[in-house]
C-alpha positions as CSV (number, residue, x, y, z in Angstrom):
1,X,-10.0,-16.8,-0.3
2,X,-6.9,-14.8,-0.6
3,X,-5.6,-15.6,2.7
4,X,-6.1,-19.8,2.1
5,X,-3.0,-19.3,-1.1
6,X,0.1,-19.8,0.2
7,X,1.7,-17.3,-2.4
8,X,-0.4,-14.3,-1.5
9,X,1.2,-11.6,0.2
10,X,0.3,-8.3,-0.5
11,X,-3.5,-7.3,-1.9
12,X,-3.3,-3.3,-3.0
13,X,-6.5,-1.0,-3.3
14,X,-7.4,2.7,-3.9
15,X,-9.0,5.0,-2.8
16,X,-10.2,5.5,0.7
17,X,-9.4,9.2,2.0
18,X,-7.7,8.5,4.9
19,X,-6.2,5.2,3.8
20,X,-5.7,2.2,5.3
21,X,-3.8,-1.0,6.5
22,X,-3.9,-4.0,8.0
23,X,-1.8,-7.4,8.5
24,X,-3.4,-10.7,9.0
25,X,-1.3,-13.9,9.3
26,X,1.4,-12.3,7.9
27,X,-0.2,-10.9,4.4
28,X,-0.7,-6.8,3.8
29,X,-3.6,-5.0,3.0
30,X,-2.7,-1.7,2.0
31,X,-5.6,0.9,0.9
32,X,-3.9,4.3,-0.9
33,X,-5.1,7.6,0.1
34,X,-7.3,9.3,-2.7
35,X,-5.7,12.1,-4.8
36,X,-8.4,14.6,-3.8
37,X,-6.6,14.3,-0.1
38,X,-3.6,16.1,-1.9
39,X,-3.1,19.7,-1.7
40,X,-4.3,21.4,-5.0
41,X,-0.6,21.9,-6.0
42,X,0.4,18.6,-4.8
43,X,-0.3,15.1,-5.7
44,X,-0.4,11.4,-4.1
45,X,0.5,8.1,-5.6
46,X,3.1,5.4,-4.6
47,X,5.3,3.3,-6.5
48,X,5.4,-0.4,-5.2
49,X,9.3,-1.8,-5.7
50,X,9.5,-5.7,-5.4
51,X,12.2,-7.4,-4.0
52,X,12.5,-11.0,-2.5
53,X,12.4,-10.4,0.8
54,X,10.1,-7.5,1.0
55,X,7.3,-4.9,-0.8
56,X,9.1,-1.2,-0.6
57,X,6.3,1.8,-0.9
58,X,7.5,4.6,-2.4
59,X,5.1,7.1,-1.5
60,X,5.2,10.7,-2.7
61,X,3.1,13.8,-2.0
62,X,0.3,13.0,1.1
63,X,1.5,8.9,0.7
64,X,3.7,7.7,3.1
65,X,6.8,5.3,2.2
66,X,6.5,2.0,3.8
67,X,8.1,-1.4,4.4
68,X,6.4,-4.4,3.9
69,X,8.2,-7.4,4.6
70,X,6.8,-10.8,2.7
């Protein structure tokens, strides 16, 4: 269903413990690593910056930054 909207891009989920990703015609599926992955001092979440061109993934502690252009 998602895929068959033409203004779908990006579909976020959380948690798996490893994480996950995948692009399929063109659209991002991003699955966030769990928090328990995190060190016990540490921590993991990501802050998703929109621009017009392209998703930015600010990742911090275990999650990685990432690109995503849309």
């Amino acid at each position: 269903m998602l895929l068959a909207s033409p203004a779908f891009r990006a579909a976020f989920a959380g948690h798996d413990h490893v994480g996950g990703y995948a692009c399929i015609e063109g659209r991002h599926f991003l699955t966030l690593q769990g928090l328990l992955e995190a060190p016990s001092d540490g921590t993991a979440y990501a802050v998703v910056h929109v621009h017009a061109d392209r998703l930015r993934i600010e990742g911090h502690g275990t999650v990685p930054n990432r690109e995503l252009p849309v």
